[in-house]
PDB file with one MODEL, atoms N, CA, C and O in Angstrom:
MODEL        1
ATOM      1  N   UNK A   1      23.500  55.589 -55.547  1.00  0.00           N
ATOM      2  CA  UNK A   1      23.130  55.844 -56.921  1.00  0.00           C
ATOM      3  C   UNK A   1      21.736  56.465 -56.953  1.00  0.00           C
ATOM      4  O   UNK A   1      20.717  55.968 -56.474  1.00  0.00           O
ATOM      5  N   UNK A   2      21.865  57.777 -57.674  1.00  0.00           N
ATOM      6  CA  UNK A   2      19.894  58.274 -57.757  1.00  0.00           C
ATOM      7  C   UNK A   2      19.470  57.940 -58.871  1.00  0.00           C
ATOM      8  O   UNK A   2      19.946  57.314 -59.818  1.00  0.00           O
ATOM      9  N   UNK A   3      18.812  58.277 -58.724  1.00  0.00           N
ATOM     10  CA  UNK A   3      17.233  57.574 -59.889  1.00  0.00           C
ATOM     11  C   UNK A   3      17.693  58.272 -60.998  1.00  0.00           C
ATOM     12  O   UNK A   3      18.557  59.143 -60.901  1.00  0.00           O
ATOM     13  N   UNK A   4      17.197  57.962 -61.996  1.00  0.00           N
ATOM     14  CA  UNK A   4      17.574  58.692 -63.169  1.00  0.00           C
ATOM     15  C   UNK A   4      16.250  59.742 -63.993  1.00  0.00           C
ATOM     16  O   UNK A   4      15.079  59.500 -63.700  1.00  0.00           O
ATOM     17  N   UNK A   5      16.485  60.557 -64.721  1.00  0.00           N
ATOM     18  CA  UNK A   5      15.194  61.230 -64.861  1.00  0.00           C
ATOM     19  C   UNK A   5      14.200  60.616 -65.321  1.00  0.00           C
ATOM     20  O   UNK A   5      13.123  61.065 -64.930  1.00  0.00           O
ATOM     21  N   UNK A   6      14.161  59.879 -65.908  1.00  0.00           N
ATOM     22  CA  UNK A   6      12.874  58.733 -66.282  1.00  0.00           C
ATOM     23  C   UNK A   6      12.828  58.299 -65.541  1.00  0.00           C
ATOM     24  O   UNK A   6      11.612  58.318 -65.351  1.00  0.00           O
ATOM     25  N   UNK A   7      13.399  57.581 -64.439  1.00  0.00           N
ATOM     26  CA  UNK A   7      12.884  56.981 -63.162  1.00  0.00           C
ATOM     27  C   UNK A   7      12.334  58.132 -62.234  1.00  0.00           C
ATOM     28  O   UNK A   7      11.263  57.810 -61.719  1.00  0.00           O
ATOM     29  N   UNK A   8      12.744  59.283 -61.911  1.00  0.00           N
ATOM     30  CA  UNK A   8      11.971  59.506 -61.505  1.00  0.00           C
ATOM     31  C   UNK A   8      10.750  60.683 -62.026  1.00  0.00           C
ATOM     32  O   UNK A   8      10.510  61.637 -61.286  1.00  0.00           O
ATOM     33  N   UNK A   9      10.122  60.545 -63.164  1.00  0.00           N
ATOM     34  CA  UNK A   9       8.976  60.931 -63.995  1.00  0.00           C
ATOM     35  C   UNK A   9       8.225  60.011 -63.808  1.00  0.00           C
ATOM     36  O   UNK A   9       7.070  60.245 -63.451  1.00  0.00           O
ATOM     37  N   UNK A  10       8.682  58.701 -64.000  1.00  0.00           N
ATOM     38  CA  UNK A  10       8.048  57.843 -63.790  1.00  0.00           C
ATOM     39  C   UNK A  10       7.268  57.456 -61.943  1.00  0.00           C
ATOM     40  O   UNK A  10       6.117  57.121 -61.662  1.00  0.00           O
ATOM     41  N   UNK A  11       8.049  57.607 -61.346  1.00  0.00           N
ATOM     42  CA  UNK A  11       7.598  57.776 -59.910  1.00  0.00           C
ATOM     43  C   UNK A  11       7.110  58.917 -59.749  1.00  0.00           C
ATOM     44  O   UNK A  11       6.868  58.984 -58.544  1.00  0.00           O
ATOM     45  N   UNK A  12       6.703  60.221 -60.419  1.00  0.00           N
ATOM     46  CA  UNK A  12       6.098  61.017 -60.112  1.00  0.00           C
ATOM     47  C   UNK A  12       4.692  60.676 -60.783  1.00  0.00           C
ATOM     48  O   UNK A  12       3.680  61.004 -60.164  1.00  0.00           O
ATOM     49  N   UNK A  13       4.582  60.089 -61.915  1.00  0.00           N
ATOM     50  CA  UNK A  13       3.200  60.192 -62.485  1.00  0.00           C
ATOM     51  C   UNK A  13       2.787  58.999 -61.591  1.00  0.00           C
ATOM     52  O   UNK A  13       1.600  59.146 -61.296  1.00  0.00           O
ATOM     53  N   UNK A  14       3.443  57.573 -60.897  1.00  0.00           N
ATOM     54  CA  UNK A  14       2.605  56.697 -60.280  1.00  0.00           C
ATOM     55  C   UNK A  14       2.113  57.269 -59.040  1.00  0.00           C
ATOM     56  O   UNK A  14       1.117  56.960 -58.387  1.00  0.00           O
ATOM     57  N   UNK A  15       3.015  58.180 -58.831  1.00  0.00           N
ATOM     58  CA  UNK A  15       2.314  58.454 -57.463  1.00  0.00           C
ATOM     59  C   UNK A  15       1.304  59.175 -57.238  1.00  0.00           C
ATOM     60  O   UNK A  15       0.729  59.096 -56.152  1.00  0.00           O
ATOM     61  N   UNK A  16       0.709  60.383 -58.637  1.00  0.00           N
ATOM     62  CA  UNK A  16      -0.268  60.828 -58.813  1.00  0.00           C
ATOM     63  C   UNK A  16      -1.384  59.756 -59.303  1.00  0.00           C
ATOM     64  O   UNK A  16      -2.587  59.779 -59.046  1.00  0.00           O
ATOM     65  N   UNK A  17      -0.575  58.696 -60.173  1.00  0.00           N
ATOM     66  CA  UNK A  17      -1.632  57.855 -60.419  1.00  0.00           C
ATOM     67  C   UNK A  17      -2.486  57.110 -59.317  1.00  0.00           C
ATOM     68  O   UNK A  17      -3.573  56.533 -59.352  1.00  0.00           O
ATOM     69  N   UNK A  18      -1.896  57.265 -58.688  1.00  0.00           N
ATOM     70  CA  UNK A  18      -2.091  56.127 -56.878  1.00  0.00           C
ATOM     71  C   UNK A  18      -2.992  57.490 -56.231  1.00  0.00           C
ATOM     72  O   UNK A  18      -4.218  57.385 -56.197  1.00  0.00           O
ATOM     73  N   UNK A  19      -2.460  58.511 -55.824  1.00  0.00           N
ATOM     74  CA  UNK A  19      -3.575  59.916 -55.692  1.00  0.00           C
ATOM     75  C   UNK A  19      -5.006  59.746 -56.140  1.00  0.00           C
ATOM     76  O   UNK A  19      -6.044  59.703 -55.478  1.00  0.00           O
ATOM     77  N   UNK A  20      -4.825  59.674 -57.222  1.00  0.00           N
ATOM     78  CA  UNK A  20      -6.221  59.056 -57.858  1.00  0.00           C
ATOM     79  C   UNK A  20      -7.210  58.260 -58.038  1.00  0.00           C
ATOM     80  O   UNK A  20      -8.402  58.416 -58.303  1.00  0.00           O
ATOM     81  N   UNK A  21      -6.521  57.360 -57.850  1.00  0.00           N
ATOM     82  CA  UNK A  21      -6.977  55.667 -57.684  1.00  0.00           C
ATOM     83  C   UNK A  21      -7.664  55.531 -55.557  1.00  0.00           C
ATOM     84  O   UNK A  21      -8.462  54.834 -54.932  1.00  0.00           O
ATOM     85  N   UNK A  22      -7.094  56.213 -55.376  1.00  0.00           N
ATOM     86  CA  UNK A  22      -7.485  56.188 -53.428  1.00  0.00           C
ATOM     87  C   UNK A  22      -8.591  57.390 -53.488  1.00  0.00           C
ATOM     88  O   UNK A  22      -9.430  57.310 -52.591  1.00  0.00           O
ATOM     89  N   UNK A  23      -8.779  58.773 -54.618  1.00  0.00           N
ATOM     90  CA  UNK A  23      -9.594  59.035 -54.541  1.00  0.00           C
ATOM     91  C   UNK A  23     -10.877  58.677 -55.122  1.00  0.00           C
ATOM     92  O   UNK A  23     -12.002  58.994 -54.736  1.00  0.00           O
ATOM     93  N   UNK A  24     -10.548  58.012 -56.045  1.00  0.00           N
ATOM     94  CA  UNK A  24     -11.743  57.213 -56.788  1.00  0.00           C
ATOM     95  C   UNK A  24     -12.782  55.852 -55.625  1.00  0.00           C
ATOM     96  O   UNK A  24     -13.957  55.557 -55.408  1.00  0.00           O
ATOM     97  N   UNK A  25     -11.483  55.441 -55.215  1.00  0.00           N
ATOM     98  CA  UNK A  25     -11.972  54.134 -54.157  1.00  0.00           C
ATOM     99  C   UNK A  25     -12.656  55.412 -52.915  1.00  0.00           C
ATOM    100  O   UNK A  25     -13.605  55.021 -52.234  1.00  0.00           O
ATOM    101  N   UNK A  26     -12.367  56.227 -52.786  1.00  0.00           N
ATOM    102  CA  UNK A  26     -13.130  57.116 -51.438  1.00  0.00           C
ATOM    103  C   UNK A  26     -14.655  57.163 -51.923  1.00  0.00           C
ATOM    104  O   UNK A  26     -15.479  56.649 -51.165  1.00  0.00           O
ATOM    105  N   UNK A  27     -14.969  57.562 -52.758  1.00  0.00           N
ATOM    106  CA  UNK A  27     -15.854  57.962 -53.679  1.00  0.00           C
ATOM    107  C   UNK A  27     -16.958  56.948 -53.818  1.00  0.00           C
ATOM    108  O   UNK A  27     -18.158  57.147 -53.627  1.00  0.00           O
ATOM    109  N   UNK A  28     -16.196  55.504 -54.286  1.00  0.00           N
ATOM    110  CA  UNK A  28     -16.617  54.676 -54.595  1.00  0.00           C
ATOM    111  C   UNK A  28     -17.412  53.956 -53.541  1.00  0.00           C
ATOM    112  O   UNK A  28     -18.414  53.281 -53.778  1.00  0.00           O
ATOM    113  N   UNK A  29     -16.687  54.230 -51.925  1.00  0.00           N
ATOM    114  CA  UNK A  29     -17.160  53.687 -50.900  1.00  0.00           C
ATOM    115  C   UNK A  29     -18.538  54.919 -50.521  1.00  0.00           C
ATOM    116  O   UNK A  29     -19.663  54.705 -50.069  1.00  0.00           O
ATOM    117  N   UNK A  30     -17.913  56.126 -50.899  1.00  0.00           N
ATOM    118  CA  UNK A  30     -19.435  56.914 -50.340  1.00  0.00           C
ATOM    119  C   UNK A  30     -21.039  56.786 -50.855  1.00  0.00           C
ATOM    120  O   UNK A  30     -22.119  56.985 -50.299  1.00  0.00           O
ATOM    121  N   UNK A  31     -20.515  56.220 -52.609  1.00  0.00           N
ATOM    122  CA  UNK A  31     -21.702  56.190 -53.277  1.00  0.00           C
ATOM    123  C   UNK A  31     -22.217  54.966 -52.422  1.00  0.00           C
ATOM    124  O   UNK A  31     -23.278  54.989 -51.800  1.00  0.00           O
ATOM    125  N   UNK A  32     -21.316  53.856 -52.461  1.00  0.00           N
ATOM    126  CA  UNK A  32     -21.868  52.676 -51.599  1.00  0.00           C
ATOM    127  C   UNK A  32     -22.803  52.322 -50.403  1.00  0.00           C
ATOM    128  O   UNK A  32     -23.535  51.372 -50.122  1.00  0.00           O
ATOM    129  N   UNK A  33     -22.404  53.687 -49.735  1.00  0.00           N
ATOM    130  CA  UNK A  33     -22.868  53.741 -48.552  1.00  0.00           C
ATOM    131  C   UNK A  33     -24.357  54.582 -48.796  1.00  0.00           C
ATOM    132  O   UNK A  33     -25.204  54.396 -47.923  1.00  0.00           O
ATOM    133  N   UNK A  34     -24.739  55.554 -50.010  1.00  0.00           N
ATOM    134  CA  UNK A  34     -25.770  56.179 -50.257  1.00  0.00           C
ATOM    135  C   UNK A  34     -26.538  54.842 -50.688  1.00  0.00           C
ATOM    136  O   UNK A  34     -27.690  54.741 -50.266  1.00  0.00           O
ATOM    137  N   UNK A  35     -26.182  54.108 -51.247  1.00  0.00           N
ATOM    138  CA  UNK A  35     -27.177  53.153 -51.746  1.00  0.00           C
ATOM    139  C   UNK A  35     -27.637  52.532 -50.560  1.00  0.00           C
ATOM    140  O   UNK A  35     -28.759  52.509 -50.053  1.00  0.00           O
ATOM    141  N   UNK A  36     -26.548  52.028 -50.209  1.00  0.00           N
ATOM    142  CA  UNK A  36     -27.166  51.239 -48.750  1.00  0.00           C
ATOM    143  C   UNK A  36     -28.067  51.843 -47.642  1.00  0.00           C
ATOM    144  O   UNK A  36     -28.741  51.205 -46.834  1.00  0.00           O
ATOM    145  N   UNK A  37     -27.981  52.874 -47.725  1.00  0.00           N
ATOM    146  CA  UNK A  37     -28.416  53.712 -46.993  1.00  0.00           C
ATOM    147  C   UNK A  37     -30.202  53.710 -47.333  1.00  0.00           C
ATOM    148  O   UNK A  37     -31.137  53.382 -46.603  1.00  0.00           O
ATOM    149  N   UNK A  38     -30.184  54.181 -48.639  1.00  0.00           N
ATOM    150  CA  UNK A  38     -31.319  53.982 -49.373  1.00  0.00           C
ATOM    151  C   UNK A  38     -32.207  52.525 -49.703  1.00  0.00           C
ATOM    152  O   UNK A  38     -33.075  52.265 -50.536  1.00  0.00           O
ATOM    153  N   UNK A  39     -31.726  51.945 -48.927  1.00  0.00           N
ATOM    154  CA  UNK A  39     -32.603  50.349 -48.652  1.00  0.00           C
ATOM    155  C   UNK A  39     -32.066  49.736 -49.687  1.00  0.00           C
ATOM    156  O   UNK A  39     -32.581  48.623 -49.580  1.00  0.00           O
ATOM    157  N   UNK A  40     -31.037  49.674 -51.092  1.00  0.00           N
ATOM    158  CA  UNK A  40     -31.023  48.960 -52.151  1.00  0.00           C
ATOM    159  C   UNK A  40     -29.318  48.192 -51.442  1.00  0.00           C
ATOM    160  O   UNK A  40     -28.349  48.586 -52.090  1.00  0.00           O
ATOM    161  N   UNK A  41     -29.023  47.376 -50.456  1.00  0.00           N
ATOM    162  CA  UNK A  41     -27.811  46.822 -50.218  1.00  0.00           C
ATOM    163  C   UNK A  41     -27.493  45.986 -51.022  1.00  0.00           C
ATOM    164  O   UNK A  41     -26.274  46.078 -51.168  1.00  0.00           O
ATOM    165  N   UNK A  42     -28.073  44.865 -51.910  1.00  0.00           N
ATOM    166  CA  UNK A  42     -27.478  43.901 -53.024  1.00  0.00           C
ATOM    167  C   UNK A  42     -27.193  45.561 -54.139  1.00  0.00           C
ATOM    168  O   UNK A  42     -25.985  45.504 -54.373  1.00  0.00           O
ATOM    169  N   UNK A  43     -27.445  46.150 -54.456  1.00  0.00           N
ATOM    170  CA  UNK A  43     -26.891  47.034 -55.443  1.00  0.00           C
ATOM    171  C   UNK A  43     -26.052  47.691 -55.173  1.00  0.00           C
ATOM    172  O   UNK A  43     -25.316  48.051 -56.092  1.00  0.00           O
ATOM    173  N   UNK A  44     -25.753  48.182 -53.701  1.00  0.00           N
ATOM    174  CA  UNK A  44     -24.352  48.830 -53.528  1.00  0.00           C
ATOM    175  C   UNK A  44     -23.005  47.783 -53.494  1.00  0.00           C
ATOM    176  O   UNK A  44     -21.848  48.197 -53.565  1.00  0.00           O
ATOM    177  N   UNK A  45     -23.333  46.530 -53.387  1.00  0.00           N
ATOM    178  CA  UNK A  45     -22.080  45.434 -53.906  1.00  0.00           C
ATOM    179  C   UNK A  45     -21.772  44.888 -55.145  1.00  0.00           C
ATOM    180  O   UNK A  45     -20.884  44.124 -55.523  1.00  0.00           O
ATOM    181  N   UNK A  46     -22.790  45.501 -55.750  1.00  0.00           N
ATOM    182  CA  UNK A  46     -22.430  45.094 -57.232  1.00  0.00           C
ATOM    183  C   UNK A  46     -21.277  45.688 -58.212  1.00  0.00           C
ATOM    184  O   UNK A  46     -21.144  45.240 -59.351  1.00  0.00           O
TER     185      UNK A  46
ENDMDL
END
């Protein structure tokens, strides 16, 4: 049985949504690492 077209619209936008979300967390770890970098380590875990 295949997916049906709402099922798969729906698996197309999560999977861009998930695209996004792993590039945000990339991001999130680089700023992290600028802070830390920059002597402020309690502020890059916040």
């Amino acid at each position: 049985m295949s997916p049906t077209k709402p099922d798969q619209e729906l698996h197309a936008e999560l999977e861009g949504s998930a695209s996004i979300m792993e590039w945000a967390a990339l991001e999130l770890i680089e700023i992290a690492k600028r802070i830390n970098n920059a002597g402020l380590p309690d502020e890059a875990m916040d």
